[in-house]
C-alpha positions in Angstrom: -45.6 61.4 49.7 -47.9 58.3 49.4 -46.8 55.0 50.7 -46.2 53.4 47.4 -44.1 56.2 46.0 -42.3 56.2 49.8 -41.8 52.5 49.4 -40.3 52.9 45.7 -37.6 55.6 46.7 -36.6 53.5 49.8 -36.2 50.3 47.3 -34.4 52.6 44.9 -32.2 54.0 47.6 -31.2 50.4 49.5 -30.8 48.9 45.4 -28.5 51.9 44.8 -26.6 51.7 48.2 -25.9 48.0 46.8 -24.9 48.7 43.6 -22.1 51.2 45.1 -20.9 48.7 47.8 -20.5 46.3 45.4 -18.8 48.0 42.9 -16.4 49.7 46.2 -15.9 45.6 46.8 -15.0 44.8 43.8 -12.2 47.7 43.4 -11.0 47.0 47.0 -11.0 43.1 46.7 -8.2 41.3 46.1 -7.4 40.2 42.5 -8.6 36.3 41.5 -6.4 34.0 40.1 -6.5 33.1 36.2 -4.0 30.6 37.4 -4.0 28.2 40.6 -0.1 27.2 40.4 3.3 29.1 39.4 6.4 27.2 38.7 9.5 30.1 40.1 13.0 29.5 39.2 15.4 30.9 41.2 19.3 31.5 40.8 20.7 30.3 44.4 19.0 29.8 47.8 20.4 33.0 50.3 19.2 36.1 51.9 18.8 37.7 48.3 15.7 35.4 47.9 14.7 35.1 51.6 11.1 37.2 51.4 10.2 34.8 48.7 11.1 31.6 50.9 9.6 33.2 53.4 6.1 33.7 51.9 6.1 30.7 50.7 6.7 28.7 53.5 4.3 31.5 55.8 1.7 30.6 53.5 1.2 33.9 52.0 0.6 33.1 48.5 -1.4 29.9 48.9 -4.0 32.3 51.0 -4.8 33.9 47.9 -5.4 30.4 45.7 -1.8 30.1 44.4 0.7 27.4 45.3 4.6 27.7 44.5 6.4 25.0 43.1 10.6 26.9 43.9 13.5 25.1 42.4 17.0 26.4 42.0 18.5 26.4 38.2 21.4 28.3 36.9 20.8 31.6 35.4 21.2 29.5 31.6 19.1 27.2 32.4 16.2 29.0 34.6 15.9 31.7 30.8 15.7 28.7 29.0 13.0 26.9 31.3 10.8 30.6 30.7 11.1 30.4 27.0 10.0 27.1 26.7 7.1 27.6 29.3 8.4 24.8 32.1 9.1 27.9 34.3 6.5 30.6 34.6 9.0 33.2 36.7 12.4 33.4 37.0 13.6 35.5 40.2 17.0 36.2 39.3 19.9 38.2 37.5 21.0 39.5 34.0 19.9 36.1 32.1 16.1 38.1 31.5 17.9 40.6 29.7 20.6 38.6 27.9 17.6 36.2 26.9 15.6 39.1 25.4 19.1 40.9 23.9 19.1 37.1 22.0 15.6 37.6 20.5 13.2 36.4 23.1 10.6 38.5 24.5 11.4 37.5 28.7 10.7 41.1 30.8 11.4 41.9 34.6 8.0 43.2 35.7 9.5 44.2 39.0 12.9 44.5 41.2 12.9 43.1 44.3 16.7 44.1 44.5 18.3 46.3 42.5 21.6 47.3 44.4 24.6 44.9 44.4 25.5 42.8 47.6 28.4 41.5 45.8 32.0 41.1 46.9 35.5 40.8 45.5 37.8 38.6 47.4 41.4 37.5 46.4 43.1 35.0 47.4 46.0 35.9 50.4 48.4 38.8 49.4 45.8 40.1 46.3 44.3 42.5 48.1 44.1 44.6 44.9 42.4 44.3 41.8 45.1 45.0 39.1 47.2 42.1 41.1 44.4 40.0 39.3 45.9 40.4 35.7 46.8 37.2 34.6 44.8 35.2 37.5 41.6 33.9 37.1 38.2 34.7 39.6 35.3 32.2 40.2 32.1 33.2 39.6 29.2 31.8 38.7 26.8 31.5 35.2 27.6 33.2 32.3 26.0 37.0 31.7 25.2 36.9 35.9 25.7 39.8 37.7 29.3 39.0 38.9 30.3 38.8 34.8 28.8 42.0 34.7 30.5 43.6 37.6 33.6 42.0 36.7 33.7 43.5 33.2 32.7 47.3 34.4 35.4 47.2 37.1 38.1 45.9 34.4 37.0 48.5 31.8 37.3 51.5 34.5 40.4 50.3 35.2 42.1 49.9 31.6 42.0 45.9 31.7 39.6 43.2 29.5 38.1 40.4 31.1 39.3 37.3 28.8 42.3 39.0 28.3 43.7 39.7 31.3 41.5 38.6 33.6 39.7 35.1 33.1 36.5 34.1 34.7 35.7 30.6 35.9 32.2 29.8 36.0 29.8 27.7 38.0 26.3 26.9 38.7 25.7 28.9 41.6 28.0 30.3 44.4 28.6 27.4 46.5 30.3 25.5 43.7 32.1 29.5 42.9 33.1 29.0 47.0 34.3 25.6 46.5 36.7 26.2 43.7 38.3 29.3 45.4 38.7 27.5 48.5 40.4 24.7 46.9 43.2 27.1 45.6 42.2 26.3 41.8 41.0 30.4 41.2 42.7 33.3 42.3 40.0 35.5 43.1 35.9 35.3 43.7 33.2 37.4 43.5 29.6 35.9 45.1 26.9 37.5 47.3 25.8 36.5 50.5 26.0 34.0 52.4 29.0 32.6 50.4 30.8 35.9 50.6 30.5 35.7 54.5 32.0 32.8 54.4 35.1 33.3 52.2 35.3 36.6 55.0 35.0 34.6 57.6 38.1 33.2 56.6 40.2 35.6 56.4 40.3 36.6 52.4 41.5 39.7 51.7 38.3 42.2 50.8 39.2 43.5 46.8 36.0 45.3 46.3 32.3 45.5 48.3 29.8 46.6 45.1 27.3 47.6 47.7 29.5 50.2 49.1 30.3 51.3 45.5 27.0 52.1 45.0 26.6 49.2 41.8 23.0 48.9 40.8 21.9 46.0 38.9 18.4 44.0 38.7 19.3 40.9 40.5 16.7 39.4 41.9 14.0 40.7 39.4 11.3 39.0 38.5 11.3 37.8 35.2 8.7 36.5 32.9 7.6 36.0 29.2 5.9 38.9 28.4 3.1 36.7 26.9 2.6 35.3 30.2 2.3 38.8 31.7 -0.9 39.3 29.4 -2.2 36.2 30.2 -1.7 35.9 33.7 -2.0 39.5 35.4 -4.2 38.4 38.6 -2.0 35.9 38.9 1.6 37.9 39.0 -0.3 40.5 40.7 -0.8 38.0 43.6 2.6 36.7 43.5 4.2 40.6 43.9 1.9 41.1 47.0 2.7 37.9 48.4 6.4 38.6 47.9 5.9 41.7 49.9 4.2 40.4 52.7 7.1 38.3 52.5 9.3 41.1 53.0 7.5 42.8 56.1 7.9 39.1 57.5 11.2 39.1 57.4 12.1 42.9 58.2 9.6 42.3 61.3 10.5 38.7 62.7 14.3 38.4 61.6 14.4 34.9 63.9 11.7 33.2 61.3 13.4 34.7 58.6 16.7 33.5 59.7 15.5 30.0 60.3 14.1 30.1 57.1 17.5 30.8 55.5 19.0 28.0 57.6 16.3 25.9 56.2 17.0 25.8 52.6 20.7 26.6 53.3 22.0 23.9 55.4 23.6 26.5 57.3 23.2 26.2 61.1 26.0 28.8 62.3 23.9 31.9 64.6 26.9 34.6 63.8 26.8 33.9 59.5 22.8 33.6 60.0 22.8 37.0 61.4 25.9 38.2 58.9 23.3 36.9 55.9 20.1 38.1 57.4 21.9 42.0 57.9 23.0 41.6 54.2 19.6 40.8 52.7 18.5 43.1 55.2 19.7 46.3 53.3 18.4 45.7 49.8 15.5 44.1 50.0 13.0 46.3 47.8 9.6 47.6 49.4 9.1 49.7 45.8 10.0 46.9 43.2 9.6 49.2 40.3 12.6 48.9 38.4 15.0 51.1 37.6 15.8 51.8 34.0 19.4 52.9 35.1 19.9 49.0 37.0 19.4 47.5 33.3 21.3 49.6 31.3 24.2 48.7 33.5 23.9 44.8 31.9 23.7 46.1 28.5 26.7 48.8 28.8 29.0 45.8 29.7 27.3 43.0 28.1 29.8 41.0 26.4 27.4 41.2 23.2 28.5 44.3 21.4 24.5 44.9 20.1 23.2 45.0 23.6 24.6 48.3 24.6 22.4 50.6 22.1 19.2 49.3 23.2 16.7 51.5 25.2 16.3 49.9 29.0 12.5 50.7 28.6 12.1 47.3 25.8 13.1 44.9 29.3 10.7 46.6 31.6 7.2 46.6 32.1 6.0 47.8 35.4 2.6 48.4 35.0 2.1 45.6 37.5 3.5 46.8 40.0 2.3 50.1 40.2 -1.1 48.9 40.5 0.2 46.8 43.5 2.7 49.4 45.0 -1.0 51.8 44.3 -3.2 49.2 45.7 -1.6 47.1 48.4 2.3 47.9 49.1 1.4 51.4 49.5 -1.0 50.1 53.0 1.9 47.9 53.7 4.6 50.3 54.0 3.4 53.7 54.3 4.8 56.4 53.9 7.2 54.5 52.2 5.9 53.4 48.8 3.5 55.1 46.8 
């Protein structure tokens, strides 16, 4: 072969060899950012939301050019703050679906728990739940996941929640926690660390959802599904930053637990490590949801035209597969696809 011709294959080649590492870079790299900043809404501050607080404070989403702004709003408020655009995700309960069930078009786009940590304690000698009838349980916003429990366990059971059962709300489970402990409700239902606490005490144990198997999306991430089209890159780097916030906390429990004490206030070791172990067992790796976790809001929604619609119109999890396919799959092998 002649030197020029040599010369033109060898620039062909190297040009080609280019082309092919730029194009494996480009599907390897990690997605940009249509968006620098996210403001996240979340329901209470507890080991239910600990991989979040602990990627944000580990820096994990700010590495990838976004920064968190986290407040805590009720579950009313934080749907309310999404529709009108002041909150770009919620990470919380049943409000995403009760919002969309009312006409607005909020989604979970993944589940970063989706099995119940909640707990039923009565006040001393109701160790039972029919010795509720005619009491009243704490709880906290309206349509949250302890409504929800609270209305499947009184249907199951032949009792109606308004009825003969009546629900006190509140803004979040410390304010549940303070009412209960104050004598003025007969029963409470909370997660973790609140429901620690009331055990701590002494209360008499009524009913632990976890054990009973109760699945329900709470904390999902929830967003406007406009948003979701806008913003993919974005939520695609908030859901892998979540889950390196997750192997943080399954793999350095003391961080994570001085995380929690951080935003908590709580300084007690033994509830710490109570909280931690209860966050512990749900926290997602695969945040796909679950179709089955939402139909359990709409079955027992207390609005009687939820309960016919399809679970698949609150989901869209096309986002996280690409990220369980891309990144959570590397993160936890063998353990999400």
């Amino acid at each position: 072969m002649k030197t020029g011709a040599r010369r033109a294959v060898m620039v062909f080649l190297f040009l080609a060899l280019t082309w092919n590492g730029m194009i494996h870079a480009a599907q390897s790299g990690e997605p940009k950012p249509e968006k620098n900043s996210l403001e996240v809404a979340i329901a209470a501050y507890g080991p239910l939301y600990l991989p979040l607080l602990v990627a944000h404070e580990a820096g994990y989403f700010a590495k990838r050019g976004v920064s968190l702004n986290i407040s805590q709003l009720s579950a009313t408020a934080s749907a309310q703050a999404v529709i009108s655009g002041q909150v770009d995700i919620y990470q919380g309960g049943a409000s995403t679906i009760h919002a969309n069930v009312g006409g607005t078009d909020l989604i979970y786009i993944a589940a970063s728990v989706d099995r119940s940590t909640l707990t039923l304690f009565g006040s001393k000698g109701i160790t039972a739940f029919e010795a509720l009838k005619g009491k009243s349980v704490a709880t906290t916003s309206v349509g949250a996941f302890g409504e929800i429990a609270m209305r499947k366990t009184a249907k199951e059971r032949g009792l109606e929640i308004g009825k003969d059962i009546k629900l006190l709300y509140h803004k979040g489970p410390p304010d549940a926690l303070t009412t209960f402990l104050s004598g003025n409700a007969d029963g409470l239902i909370v997660t973790p660390p609140q429901s620690e606490m009331a055990r701590a005490k002494g209360y008499p144990l009524i009913i632990d959802f976890f054990e009973q198997g109760l699945r329900i999306v709470g904390p999902g991430t929830g967003v406007a599904r406009a948003f979701m089209q806008k913003y993919p890159n974005t939520l695609k780097i908030f859901l892998m930053g979540y889950l390196d916030g997750v192997k943080r906390s399954i793999d350095d429990p003391a961080y994570a637990k001085r995380i929690e004490s951080q935003y908590t206030k709580i300084s007690d070791a033994k509830l710490l490590d109570e909280s931690y172990r209860e966050g512990l067992k749900v926290w997602n790796k695969d945040m796909t949801v679950n179709g089955e976790a939402v139909r359990v809001v709409l079955t027992y929604s207390s609005n009687p035209k939820a309960r016919d619609l399809d679970p698949k119109r609150f989901v869209d999890n096309s986002l996280i597969r690409e990220v369980n396919r891309d990144y959570a799959s590397k993160l936890f092998p063998g353990e999400v696809k």
